[in-house]
N, C-alpha and C positions, 0 to 999 in steps of 0.2 A: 291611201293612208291606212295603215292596221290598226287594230283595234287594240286597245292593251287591256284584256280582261281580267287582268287584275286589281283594275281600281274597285276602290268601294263600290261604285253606282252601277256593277257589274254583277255583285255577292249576293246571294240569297241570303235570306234569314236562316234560313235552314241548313243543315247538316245531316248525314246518314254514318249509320255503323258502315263500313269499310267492306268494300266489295272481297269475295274469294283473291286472297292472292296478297292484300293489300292489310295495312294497319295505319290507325291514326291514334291521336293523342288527344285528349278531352278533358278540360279543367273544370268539373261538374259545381255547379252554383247551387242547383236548386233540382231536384227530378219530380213529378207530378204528373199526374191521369190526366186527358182530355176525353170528357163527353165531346162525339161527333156524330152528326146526321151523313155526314161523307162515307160509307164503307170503305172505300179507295183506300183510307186512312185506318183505318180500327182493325183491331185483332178479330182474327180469324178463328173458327173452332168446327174440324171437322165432325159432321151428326150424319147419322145413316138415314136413308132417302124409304120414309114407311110410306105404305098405302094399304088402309084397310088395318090400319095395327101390327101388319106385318112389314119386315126389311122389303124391299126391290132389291132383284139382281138382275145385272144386262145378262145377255145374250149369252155369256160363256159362263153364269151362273156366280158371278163374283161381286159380291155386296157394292150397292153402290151411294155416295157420299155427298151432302154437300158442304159448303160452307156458309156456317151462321155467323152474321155480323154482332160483334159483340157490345159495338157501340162507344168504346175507346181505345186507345190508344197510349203510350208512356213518351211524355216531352221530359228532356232534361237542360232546363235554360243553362248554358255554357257562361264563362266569364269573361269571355270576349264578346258576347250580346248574343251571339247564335244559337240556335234551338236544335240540339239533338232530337230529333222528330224518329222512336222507335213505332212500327207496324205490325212488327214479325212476332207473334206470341212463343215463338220456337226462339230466336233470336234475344227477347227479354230475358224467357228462361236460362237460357245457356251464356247471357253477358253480364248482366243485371243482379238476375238471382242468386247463380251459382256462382258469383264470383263476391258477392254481396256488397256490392259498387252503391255508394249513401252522396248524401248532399257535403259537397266539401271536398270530395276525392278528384285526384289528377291521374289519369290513366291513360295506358297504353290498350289500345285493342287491337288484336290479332284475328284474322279471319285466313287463315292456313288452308283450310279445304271446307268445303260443304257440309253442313252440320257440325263444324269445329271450331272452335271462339277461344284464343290467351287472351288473359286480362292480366295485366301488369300494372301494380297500385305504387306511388312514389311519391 
């Protein structure tokens, strides 16, 4: 017998911005920061890799980088109960921010190519 994965007790809580290639629709309730001890989950911030006070660079003399956890992350509870769960501090900036997306908006997101995000407000 198959499985029908689209009942309820199949759904995650969660939801993600929309892969390359792909757009989804999101009826925003509510957006807000989560503190997390998770890194997996929290924004990212690239810091250059010092030793001694000074940058490191590898082998071909080209600065090298890590990533600092920053300790949160942006949910935006949906009104269909779902939790838009953002990660990507590039991703915030470029959906969120610069498209100035608030508590109450119904939106279309576009993710076109890599580093590119439409936001369409309705």
């Amino acid at each position: 017998m198959a499985i029908d994965y689209d009942q309820e007790k199949y759904q995650s809580k969660y939801c993600y911005l929309p892969k390359v290639g792909e757009s989804a629709e999101f009826e925003i309730e509510e957006i807000y920061e989560v503190q997390s001890d998770n890194a997996r989950f929290n924004f990212r911030e690239r810091v250059p890799v010092t030793q001694n006070g000074e940058q490191v660079v590898d082998d071909d003399g080209e600065p090298c980088f890590k990533d600092k956890d920053l300790g949160y992350h942006i949910e935006a509870k949906l009104k269909n109960g779902r939790l838009l769960s953002v990660s990507s501090l590039a991703a915030f900036h470029q959906v969120f921010k610069k498209f100035n997306v608030q508590d109450g908006d119904k939106v279309i997101i576009k993710h076109p190519e890599k580093g590119k995000w439409e936001v369409e407000k309705f």
